[in-house]
VOLOKOL-905184 format. One line per 4 residues: number of its first residue (from 0); for each residue x, y, z of N, C-alpha, C. Coordinates in steps of 0.001 Angstrom, whole numbers, plus 500000, padded with zeros to 6 digits. Layout:
% residues N
NUM	X/Y/Z/X/Y/Z/X/Y/Z ~ ...;
This chain:
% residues 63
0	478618/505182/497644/479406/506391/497772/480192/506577/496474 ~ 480417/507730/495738/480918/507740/494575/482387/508483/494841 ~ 483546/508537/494183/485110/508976/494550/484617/510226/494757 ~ 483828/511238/494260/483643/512828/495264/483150/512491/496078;
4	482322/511892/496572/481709/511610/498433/483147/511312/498851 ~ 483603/510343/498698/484800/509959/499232/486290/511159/499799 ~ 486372/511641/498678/487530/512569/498175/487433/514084/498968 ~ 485852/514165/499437/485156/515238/500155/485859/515005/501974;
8	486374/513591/502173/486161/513301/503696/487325/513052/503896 ~ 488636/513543/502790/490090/513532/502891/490473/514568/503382 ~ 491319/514497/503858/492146/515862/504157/493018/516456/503110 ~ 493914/517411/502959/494431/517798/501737/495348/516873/501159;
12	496117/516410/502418/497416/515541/501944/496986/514423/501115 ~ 495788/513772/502152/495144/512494/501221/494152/512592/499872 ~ 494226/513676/499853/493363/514131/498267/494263/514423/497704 ~ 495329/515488/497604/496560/515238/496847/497380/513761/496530;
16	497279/512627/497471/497893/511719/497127/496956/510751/496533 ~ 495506/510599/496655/495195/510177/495890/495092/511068/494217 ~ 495156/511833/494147/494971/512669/493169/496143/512279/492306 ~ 497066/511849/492577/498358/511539/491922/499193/510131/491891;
20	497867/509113/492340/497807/507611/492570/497942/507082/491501 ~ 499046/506327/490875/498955/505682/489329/498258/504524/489643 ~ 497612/504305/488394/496910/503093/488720/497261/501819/487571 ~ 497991/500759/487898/498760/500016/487708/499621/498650/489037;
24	500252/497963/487908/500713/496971/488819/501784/497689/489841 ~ 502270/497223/491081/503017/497859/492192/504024/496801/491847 ~ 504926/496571/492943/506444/495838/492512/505591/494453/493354 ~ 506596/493943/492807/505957/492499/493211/506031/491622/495093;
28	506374/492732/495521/506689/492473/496645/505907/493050/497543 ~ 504849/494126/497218/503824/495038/497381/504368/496292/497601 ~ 503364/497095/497549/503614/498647/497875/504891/499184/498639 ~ 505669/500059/498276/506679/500261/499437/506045/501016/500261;
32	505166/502250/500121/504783/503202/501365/503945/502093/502528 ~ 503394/501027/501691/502512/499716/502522/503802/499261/503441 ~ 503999/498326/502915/505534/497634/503198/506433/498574/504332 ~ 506764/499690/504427/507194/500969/505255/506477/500985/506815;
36	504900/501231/506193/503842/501429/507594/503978/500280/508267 ~ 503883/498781/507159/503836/497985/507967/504908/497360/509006 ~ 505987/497631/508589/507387/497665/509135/507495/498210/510291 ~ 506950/499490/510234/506573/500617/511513/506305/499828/512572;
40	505166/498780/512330/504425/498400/514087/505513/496901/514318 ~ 506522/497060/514015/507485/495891/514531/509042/497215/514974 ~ 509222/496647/515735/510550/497135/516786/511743/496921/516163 ~ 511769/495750/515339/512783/495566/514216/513267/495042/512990;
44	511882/495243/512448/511828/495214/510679/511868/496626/510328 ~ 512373/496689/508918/512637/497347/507841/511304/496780/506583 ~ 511186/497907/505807/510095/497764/504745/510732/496625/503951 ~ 512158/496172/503730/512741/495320/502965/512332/494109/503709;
48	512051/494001/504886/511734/492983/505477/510542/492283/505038 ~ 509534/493004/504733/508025/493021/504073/507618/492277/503134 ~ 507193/491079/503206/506404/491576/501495/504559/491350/501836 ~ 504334/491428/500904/502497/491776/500659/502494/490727/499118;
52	500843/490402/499929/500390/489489/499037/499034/489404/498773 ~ 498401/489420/497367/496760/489429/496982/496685/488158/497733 ~ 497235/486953/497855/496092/486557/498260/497454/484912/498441 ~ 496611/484362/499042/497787/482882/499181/498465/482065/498215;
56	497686/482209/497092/498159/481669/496033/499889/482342/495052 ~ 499090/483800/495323/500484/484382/494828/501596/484262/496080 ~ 501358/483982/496803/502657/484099/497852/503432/482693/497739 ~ 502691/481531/497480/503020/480255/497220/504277/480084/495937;
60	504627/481258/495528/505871/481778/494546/506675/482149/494971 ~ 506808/482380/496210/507937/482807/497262/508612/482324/498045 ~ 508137/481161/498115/508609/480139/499273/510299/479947/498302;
């Protein structure tokens, strides 16, 4: 599938936001709009509560 197949099966909002997606490192704690949603499916976290991680190794910096 190439980004117009893709970009074809967005809706406006999500073609505008990818359309305006920088592409670069995020904060080191991961994405805030990520971090936000994921916050959402708990009853009482906050996105500050969050963090995100590539992968186990980078999180092993956090402890």
């Amino acid at each position: 599938m190439t980004l117009g197949e893709l970009l074809v099966l967005a809706d406006d909002e999500d073609r505008r936001a990818f359309e305006h997606l920088p592409l670069g490192y995020t904060e080191s704690c991961g994405d805030p709009a990520l971090r936000e949603v994921i916050a959402g499916t708990y009853e009482h976290a906050q996105a500050a509560d969050v963090l995100c991680f590539a992968g186990a190794e980078e999180a092993r910096t956090w402890r």
